[in-house]
gemmi code that builds the backbone of each chain (N, CA, C; Angstrom):
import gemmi

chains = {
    "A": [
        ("UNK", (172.948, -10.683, 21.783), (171.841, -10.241, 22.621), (170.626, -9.924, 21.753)),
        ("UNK", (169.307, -10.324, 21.917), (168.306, -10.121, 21.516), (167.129, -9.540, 22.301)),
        ("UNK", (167.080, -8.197, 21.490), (166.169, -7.164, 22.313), (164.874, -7.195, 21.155)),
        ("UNK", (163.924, -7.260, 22.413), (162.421, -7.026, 21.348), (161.966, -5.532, 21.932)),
        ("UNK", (161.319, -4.890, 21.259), (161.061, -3.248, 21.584), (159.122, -3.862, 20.807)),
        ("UNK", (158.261, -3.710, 21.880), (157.073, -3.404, 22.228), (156.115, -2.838, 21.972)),
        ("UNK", (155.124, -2.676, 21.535), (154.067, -1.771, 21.731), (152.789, -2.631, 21.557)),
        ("UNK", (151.449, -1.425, 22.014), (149.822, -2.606, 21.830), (150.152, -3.102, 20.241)),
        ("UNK", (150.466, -2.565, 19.288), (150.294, -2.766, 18.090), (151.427, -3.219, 17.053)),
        ("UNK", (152.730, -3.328, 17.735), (153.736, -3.394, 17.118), (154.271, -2.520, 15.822)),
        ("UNK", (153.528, -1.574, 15.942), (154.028, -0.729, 14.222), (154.405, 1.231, 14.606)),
        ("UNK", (153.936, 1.020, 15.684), (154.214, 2.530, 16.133), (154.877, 2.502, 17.087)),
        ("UNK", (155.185, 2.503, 18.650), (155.817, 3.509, 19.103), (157.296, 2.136, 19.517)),
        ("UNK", (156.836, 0.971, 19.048), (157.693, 0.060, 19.423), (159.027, 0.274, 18.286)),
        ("UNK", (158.518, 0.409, 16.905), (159.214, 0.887, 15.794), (159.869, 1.856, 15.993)),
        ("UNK", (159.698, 3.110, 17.102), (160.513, 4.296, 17.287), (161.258, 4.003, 18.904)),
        ("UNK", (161.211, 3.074, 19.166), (161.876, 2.539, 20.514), (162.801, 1.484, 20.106)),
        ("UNK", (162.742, 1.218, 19.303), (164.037, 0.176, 17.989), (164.894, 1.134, 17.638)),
        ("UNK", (164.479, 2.116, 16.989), (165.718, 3.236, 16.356), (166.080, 3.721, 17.669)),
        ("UNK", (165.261, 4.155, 18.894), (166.119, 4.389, 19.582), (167.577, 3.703, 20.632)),
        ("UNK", (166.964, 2.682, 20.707), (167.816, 1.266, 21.055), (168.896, 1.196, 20.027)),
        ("UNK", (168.670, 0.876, 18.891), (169.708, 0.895, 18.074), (170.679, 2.200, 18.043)),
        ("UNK", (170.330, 3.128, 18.180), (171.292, 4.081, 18.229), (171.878, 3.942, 19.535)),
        ("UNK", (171.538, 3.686, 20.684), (172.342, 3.927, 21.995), (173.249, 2.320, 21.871)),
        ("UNK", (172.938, 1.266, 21.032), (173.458, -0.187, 20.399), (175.272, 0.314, 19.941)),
        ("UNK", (174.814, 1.112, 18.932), (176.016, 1.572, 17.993), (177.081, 2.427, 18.701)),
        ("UNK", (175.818, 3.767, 19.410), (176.876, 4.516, 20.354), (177.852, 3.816, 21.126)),
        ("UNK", (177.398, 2.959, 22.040), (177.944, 2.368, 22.948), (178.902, 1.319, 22.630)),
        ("UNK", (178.909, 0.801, 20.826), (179.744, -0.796, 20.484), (179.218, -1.888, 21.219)),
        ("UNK", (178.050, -1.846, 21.402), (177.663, -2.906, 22.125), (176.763, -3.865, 20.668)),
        ("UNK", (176.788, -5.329, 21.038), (176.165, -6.027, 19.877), (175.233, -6.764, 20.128)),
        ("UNK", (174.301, -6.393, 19.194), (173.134, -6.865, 19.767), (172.316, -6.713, 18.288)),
        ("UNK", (170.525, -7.682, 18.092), (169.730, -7.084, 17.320), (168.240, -6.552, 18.316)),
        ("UNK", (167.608, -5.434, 17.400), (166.441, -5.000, 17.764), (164.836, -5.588, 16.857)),
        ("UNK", (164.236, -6.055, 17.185), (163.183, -6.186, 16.577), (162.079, -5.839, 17.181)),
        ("UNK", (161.097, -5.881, 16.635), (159.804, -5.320, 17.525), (158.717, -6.297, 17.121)),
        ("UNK", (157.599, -6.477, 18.074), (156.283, -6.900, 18.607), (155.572, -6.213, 19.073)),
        ("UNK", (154.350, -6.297, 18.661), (153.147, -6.059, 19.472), (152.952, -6.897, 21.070)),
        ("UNK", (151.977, -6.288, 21.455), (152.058, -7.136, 23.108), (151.686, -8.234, 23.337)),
        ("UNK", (150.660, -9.084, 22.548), (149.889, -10.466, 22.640), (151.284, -11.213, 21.661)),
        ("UNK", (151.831, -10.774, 20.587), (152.941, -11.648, 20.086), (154.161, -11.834, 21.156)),
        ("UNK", (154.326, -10.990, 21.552), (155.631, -10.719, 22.304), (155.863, -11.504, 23.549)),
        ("UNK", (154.462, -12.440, 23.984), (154.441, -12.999, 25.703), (154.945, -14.470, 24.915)),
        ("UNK", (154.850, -14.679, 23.956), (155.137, -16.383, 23.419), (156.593, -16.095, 22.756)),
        ("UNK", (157.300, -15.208, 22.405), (158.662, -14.602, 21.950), (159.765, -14.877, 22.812)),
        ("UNK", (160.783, -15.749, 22.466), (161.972, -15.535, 23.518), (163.044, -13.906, 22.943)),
        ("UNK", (163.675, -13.599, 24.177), (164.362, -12.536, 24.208), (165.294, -12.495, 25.426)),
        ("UNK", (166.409, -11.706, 25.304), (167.261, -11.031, 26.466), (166.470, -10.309, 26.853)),
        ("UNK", (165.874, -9.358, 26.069), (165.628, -7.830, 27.009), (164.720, -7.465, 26.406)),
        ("UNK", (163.620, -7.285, 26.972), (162.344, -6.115, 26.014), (162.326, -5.212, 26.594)),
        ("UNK", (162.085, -3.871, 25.656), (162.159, -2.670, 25.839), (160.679, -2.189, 25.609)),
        ("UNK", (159.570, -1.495, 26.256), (158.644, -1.370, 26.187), (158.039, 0.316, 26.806)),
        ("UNK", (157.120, 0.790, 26.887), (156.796, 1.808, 27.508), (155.699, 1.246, 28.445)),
        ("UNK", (156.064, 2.369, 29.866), (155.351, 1.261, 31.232), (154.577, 0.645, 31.108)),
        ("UNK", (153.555, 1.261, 30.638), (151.794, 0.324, 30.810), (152.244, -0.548, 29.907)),
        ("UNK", (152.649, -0.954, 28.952), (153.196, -1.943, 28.076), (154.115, -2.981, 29.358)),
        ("UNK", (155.007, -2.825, 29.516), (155.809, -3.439, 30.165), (155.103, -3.978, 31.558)),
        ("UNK", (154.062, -3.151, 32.216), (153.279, -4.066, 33.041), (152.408, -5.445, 32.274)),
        ("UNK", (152.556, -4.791, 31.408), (151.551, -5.974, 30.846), (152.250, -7.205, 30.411)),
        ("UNK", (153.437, -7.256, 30.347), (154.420, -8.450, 30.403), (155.369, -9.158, 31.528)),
        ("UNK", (154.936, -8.500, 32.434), (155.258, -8.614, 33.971), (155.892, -10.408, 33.878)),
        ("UNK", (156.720, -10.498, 34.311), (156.281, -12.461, 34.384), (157.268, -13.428, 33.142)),
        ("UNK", (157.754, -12.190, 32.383), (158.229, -12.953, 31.010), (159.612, -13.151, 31.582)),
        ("UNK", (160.076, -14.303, 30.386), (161.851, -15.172, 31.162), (162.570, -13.958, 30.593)),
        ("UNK", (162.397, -12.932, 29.305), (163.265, -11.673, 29.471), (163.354, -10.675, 30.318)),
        ("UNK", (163.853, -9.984, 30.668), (164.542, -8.711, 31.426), (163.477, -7.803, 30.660)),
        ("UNK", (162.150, -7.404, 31.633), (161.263, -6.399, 31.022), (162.232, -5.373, 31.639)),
        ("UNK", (162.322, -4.030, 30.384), (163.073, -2.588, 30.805), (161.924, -1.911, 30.624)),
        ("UNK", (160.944, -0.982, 31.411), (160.349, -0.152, 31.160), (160.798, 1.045, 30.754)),
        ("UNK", (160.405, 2.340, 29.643), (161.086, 3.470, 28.761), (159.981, 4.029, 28.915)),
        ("UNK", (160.509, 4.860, 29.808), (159.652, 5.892, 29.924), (159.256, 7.450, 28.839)),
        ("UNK", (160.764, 7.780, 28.332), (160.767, 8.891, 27.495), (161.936, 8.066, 26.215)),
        ("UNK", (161.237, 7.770, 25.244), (161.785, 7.178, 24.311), (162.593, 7.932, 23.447)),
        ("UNK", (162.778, 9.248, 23.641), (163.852, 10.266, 22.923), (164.505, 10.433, 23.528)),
        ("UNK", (164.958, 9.994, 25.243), (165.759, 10.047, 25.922), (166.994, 8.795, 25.840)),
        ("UNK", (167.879, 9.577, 25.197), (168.954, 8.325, 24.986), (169.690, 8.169, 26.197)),
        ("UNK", (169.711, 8.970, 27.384), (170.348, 8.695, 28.401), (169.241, 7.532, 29.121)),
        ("UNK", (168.779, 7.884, 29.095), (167.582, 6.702, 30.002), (167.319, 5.610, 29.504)),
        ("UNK", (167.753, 4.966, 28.100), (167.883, 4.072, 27.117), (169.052, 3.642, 27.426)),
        ("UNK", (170.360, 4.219, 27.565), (171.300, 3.834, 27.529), (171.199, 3.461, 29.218)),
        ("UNK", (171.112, 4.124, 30.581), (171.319, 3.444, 31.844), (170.755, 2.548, 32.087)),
        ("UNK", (169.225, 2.474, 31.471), (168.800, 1.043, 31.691), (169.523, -0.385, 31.418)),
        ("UNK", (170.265, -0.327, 29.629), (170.736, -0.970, 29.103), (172.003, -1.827, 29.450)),
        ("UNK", (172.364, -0.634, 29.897), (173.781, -1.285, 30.436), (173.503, -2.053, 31.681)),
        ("UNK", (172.207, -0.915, 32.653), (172.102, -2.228, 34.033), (172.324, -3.157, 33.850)),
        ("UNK", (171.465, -3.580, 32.595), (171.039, -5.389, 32.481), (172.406, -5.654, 32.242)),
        ("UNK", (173.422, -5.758, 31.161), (174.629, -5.917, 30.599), (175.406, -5.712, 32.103)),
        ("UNK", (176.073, -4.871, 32.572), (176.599, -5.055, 33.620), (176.554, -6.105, 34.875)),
    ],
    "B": [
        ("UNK", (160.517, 8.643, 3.269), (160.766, 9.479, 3.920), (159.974, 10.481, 4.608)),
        ("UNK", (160.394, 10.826, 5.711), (159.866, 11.548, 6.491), (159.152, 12.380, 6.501)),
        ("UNK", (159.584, 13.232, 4.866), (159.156, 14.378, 4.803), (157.967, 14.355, 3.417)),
        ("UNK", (158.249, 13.320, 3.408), (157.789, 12.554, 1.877), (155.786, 12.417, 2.574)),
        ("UNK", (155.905, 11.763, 3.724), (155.106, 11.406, 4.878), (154.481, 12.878, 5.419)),
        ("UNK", (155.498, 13.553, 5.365), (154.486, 14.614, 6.248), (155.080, 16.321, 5.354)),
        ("UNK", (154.175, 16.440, 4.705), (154.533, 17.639, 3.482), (154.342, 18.929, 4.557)),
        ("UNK", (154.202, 20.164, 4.284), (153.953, 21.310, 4.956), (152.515, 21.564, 4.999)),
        ("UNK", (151.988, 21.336, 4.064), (150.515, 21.418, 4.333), (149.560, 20.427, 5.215)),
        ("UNK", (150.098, 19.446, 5.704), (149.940, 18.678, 6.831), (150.670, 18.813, 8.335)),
        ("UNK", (150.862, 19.914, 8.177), (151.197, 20.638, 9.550), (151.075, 21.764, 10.212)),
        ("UNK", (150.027, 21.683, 11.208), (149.079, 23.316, 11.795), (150.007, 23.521, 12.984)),
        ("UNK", (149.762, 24.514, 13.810), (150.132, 25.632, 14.260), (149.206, 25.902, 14.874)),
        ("UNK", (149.773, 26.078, 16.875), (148.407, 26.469, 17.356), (146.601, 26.141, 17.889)),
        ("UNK", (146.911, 24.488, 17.217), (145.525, 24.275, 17.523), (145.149, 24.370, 18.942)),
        ("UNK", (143.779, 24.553, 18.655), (143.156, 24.454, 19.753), (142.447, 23.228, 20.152)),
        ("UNK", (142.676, 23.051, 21.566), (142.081, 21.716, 21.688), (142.085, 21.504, 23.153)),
        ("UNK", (140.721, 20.691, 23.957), (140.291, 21.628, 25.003), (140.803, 19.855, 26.301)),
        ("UNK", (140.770, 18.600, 25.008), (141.617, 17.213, 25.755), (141.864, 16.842, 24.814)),
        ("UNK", (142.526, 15.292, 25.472), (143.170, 14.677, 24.612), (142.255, 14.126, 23.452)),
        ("UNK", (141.276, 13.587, 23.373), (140.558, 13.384, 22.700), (140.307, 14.169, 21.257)),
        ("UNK", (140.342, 15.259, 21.998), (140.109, 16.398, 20.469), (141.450, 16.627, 19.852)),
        ("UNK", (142.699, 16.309, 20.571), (143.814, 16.474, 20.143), (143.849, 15.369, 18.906)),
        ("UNK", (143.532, 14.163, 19.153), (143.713, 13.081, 18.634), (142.696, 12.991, 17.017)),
        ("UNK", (141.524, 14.074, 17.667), (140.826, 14.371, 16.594), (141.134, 15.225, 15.655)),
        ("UNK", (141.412, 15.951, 15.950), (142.157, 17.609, 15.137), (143.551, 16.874, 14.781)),
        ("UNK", (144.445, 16.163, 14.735), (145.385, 16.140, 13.585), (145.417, 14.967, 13.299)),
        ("UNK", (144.005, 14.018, 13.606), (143.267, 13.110, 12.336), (142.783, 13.353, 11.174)),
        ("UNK", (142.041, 14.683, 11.562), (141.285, 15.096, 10.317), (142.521, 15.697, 9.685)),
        ("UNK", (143.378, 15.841, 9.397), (144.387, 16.263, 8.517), (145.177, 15.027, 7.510)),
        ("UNK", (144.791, 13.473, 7.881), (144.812, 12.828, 7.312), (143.831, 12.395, 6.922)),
        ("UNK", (142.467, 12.848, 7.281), (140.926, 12.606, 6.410), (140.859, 13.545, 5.558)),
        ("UNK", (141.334, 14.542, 5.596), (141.250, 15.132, 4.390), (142.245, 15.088, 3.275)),
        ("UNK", (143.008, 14.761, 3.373), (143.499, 14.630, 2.498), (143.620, 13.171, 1.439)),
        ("UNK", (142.622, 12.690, 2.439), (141.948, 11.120, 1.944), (143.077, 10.208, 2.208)),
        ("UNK", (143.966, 9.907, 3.432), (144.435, 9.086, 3.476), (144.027, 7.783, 4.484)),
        ("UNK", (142.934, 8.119, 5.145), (142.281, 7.305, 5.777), (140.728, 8.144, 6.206)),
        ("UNK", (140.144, 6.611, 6.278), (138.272, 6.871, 6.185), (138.339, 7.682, 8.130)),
        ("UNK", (136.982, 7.794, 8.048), (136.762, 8.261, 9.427), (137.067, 7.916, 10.758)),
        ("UNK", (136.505, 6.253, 10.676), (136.394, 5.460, 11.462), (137.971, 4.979, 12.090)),
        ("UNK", (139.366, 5.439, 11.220), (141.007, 5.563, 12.027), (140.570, 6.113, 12.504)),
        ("UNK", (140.209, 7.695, 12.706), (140.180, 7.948, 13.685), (139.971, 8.062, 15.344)),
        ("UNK", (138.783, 7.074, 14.671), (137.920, 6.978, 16.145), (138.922, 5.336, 16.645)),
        ("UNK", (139.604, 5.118, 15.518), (140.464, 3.768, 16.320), (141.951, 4.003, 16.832)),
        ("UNK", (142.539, 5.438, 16.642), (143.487, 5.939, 17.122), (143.023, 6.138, 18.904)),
        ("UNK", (141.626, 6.823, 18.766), (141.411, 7.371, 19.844), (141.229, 6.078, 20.944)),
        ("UNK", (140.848, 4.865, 20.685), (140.453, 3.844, 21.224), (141.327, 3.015, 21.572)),
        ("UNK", (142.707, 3.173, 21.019), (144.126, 2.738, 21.340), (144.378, 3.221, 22.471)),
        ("UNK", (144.236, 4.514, 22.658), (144.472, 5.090, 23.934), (143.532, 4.709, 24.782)),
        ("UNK", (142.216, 4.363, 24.935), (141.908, 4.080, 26.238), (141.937, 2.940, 26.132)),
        ("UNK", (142.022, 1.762, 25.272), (142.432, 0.421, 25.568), (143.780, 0.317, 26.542)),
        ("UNK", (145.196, 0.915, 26.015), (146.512, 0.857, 26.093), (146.739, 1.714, 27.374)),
        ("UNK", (145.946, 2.910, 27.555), (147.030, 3.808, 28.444), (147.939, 4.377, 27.390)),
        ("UNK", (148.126, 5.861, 27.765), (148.595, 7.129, 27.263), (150.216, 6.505, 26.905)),
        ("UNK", (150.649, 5.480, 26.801), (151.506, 5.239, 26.224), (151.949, 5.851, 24.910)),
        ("UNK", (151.183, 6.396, 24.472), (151.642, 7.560, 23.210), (152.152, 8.295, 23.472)),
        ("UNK", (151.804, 8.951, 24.481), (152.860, 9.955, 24.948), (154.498, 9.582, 24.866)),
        ("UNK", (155.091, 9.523, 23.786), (156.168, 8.325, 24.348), (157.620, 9.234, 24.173)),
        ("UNK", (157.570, 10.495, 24.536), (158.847, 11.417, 24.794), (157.929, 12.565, 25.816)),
        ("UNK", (159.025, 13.419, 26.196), (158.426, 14.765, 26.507), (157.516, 15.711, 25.621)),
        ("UNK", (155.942, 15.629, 25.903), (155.516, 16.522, 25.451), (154.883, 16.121, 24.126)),
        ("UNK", (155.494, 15.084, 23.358), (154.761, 14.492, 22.345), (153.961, 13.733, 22.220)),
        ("UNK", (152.803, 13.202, 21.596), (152.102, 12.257, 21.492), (152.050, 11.862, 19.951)),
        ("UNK", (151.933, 10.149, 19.628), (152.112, 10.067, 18.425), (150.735, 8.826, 18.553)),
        ("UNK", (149.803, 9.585, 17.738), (148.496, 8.810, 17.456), (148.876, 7.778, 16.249)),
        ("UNK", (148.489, 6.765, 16.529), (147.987, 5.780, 14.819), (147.491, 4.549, 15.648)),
        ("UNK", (146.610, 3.699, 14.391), (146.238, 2.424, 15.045), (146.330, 1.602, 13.748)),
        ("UNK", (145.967, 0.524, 13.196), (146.277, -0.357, 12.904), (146.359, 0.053, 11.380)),
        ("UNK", (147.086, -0.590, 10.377), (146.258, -0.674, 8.849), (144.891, -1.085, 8.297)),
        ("UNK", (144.452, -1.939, 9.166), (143.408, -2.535, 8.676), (142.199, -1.624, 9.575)),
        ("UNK", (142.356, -0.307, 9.967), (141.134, 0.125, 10.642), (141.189, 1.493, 9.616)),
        ("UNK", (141.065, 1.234, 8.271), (140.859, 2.411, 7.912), (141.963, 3.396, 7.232)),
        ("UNK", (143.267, 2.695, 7.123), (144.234, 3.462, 6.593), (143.826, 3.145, 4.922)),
        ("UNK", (143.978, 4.539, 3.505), (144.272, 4.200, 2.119), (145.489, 4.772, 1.772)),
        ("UNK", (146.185, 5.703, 2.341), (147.125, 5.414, 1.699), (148.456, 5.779, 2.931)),
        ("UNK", (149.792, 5.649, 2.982), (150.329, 5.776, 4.233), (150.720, 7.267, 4.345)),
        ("UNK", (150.430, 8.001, 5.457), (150.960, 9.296, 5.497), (150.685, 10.047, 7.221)),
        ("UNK", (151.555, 11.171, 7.592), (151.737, 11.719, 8.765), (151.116, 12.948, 9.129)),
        ("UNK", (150.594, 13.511, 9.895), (150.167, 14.504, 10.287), (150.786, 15.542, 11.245)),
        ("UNK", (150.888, 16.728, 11.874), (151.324, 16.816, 12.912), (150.917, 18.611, 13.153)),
        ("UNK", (150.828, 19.071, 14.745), (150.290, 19.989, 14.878), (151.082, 20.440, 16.314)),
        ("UNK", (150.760, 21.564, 16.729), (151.598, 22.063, 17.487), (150.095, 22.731, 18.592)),
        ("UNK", (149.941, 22.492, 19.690), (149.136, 22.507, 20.353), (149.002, 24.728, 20.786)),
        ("UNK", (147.771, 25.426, 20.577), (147.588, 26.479, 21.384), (148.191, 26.326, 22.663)),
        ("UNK", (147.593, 25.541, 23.705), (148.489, 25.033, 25.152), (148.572, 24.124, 25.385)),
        ("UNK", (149.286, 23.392, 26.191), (148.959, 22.360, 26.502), (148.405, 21.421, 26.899)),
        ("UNK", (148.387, 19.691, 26.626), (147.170, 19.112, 27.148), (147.408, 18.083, 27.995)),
        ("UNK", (146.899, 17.910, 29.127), (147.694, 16.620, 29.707), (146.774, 15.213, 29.397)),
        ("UNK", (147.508, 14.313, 29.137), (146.921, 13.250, 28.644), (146.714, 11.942, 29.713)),
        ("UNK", (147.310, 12.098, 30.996), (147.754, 11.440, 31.641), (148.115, 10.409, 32.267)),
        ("UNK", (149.366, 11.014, 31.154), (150.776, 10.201, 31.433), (151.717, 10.916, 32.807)),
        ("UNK", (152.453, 9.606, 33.421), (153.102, 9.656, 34.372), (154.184, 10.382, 34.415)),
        ("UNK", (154.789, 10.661, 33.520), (156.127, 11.709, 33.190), (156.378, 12.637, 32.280)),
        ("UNK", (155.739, 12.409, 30.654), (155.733, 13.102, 29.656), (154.262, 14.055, 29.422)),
        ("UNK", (153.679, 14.093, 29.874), (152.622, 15.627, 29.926), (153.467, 16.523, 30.436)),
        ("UNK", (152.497, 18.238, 30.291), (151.735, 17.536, 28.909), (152.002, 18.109, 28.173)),
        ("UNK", (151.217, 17.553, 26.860), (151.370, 17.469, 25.449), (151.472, 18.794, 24.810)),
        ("UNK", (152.232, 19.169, 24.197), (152.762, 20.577, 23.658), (152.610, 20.532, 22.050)),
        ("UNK", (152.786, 18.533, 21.207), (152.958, 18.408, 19.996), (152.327, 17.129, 19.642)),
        ("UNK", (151.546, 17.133, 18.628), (151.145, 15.402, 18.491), (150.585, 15.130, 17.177)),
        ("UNK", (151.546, 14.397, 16.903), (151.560, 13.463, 15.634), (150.390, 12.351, 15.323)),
        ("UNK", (150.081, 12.159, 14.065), (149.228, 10.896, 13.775), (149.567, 10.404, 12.141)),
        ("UNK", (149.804, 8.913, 12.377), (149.902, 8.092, 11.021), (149.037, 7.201, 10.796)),
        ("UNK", (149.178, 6.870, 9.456), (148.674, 5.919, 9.359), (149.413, 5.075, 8.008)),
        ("UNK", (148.929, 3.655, 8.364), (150.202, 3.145, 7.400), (149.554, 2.081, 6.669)),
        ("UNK", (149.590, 1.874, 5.419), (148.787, 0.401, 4.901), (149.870, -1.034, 4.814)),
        ("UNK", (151.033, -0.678, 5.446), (151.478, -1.855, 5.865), (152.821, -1.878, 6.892)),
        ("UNK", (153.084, -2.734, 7.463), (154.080, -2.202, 8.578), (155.480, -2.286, 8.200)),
        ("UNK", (155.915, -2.152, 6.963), (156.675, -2.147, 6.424), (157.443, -0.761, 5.713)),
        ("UNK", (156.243, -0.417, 4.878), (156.536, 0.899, 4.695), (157.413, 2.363, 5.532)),
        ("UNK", (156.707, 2.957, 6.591), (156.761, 3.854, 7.114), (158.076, 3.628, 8.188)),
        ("UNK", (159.018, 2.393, 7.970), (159.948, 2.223, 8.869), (160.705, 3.547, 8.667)),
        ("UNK", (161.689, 3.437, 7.716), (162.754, 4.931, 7.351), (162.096, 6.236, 8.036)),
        ("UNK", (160.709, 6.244, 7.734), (160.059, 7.314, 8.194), (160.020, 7.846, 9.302)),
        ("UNK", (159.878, 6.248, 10.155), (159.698, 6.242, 11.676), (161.318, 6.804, 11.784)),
        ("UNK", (162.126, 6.264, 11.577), (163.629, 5.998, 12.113), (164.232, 7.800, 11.731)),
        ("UNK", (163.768, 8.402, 10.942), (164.163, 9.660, 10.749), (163.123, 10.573, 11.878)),
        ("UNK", (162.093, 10.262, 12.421), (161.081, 10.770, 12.945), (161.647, 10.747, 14.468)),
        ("UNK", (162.410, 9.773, 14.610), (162.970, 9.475, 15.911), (164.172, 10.278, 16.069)),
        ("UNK", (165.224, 10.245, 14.799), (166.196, 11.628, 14.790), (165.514, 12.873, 15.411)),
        ("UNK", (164.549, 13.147, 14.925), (163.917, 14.267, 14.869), (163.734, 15.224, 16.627)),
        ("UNK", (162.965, 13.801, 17.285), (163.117, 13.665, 18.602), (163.875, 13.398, 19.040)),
        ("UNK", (165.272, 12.873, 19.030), (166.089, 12.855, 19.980), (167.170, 14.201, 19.769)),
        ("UNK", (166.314, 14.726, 19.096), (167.395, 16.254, 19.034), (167.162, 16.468, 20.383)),
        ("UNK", (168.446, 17.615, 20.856), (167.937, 18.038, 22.313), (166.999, 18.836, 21.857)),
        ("UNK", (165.837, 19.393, 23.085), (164.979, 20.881, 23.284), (164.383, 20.570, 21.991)),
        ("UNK", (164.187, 19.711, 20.940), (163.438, 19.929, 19.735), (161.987, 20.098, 19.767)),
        ("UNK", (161.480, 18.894, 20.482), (159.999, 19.575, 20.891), (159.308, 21.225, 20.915)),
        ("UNK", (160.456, 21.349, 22.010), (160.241, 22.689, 22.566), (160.446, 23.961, 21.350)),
        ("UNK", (161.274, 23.686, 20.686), (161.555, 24.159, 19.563), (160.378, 24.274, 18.461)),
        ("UNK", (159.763, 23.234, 18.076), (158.929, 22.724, 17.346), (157.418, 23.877, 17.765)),
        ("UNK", (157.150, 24.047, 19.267), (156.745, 24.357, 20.021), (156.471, 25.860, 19.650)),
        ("UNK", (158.120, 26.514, 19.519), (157.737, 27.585, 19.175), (157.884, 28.388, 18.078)),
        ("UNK", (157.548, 27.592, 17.125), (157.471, 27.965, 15.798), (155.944, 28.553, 15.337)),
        ("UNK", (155.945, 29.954, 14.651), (154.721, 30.173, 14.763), (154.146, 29.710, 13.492)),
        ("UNK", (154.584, 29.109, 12.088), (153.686, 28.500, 11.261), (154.377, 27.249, 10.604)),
        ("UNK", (153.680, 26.865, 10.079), (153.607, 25.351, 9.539), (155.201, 25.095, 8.928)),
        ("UNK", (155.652, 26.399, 7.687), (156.211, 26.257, 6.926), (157.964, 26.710, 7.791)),
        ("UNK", (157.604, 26.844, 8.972), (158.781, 27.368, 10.284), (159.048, 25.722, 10.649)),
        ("UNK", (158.042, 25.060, 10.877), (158.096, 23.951, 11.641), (158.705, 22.707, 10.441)),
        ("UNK", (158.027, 22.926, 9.618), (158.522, 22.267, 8.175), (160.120, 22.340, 7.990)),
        ("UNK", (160.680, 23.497, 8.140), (162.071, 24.052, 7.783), (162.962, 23.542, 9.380)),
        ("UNK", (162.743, 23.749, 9.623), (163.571, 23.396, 11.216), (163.343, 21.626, 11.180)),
        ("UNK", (162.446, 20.844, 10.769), (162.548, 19.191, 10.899), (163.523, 19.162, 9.476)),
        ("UNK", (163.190, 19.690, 8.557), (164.053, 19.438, 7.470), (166.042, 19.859, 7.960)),
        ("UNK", (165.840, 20.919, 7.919), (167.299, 20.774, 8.839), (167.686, 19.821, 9.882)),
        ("UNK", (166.731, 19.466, 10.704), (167.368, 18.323, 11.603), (167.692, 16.881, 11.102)),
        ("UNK", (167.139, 16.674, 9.651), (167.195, 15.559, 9.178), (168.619, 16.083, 8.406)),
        ("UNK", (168.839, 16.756, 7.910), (169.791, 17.268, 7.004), (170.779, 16.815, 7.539)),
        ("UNK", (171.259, 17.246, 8.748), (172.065, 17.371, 9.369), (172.624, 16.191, 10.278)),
        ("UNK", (171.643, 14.932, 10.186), (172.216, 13.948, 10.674), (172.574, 12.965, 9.391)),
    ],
}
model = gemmi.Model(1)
for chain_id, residues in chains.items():
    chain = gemmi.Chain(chain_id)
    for i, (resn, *xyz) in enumerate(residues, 1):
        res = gemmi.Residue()
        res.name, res.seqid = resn, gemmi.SeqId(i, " ")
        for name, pos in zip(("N", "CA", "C"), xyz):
            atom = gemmi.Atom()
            atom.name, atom.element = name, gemmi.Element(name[0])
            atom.pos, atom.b_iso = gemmi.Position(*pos), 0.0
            res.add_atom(atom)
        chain.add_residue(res)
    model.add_chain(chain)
structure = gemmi.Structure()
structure.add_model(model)
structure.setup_entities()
């Protein structure tokens, strides 16, 4: 599974939405990689699943991955129910 | 490292700050002074946000300012401050802002470990809140250092 984690700029909050992904990755034994993009790289990017924060994730509305909007990115429960939706 | 990134003397207590704007300003200038980036990050942190939407806000209560390398970062390093009250920035779920961070990085490579321990940091439970109520720098300093310790 290939998850891209988001942001306008790719170096900040998408970079701390990777560690968080990856940790709910490991918790769970689930296998997968995380990488991150900015938002203009990320619409030409194939992926399973991007992980983004809303206004981000509206802005990719339309893409062949599974946009997950993350709302509170220190929230590993809300990282993790999204995650599994898709997977389930 | 994390802490390597953000020493004790780059972390206030209390500011005052009346929006988001000045928030974004007040623990910029803590990386202008200490010469790690020219003026003009700043004013491109602040411009992220109204390009993007308060997407910084990106936990409860925190906001984490930075914008690009090439707008002004010299050397890579973190800031961070603990708000007098709170500010709402508005965002849809995480206002408001109680704590808010700013980096800056001269390449996107660097500050990963940093980030990835920074994110420990936050996914402590109640840590914010914690962070929150610490009344000086060298309180707030000691309590992130233990949370890193400890994972």
């Amino acid at each position: 599974m290939r998850i891209l984690a988001v942001c306008g700029m790719g170096l900040g909050s998408s970079l701390m939405l990777r560690m968080g992904v990856e940790k709910v990755l490991k918790a769970e034994g689930i296998e997968g990689t995380v990488e991150v993009s900015d938002v203009s790289s990320a619409k030409g990017e194939k992926a399973d699943i991007i992980v983004a924060a809303p206004e981000i994730a509206e802005q990719l509305e339309g893409h062949s991955a599974r946009v997950i909007a993350i709302k509170n990115m220190a929230d590993k429960n809300e990282i993790k129910e999204k995650i599994m939706d898709y997977i389930s | 490292m994390l802490l390597d990134l953000l020493p004790e003397e780059r972390i206030a207590t209390k500011v005052k700050a009346e929006n988001w704007r000045e928030v974004g300003r007040k623990v910029g200038e803590i990386l202008l002074r200490d010469n790690l980036v020219e003026d003009r990050y700043i004013d491109a942190m602040i411009k992220s946000l109204e390009d993007n939407g308060p997407y910084i806000v990106m936990a409860k209560g925190v906001a984490i300012f930075h914008a690009r390398p090439e707008d002004g970062v010299k050397k890579t390093g973190m800031s961070l401050i603990t708000l007098d009250a709170p500010v709402e920035f508005g965002h849809e779920s995480n206002d408001p802002v109680k704590v808010a961070f700013a980096f800056g990085s001269i390449n996107n490579e660097q500050h990963v470990e940093a980030m990835s321990q920074l994110m420990t940091v936050l996914m402590e439970d109640e840590s914010i809140d914690k962070i929150y109520a610490k009344d000086t720098s060298s309180e707030v300093f000691d309590y992130i250092s233990q949370i890193i310790s400890n994972n």
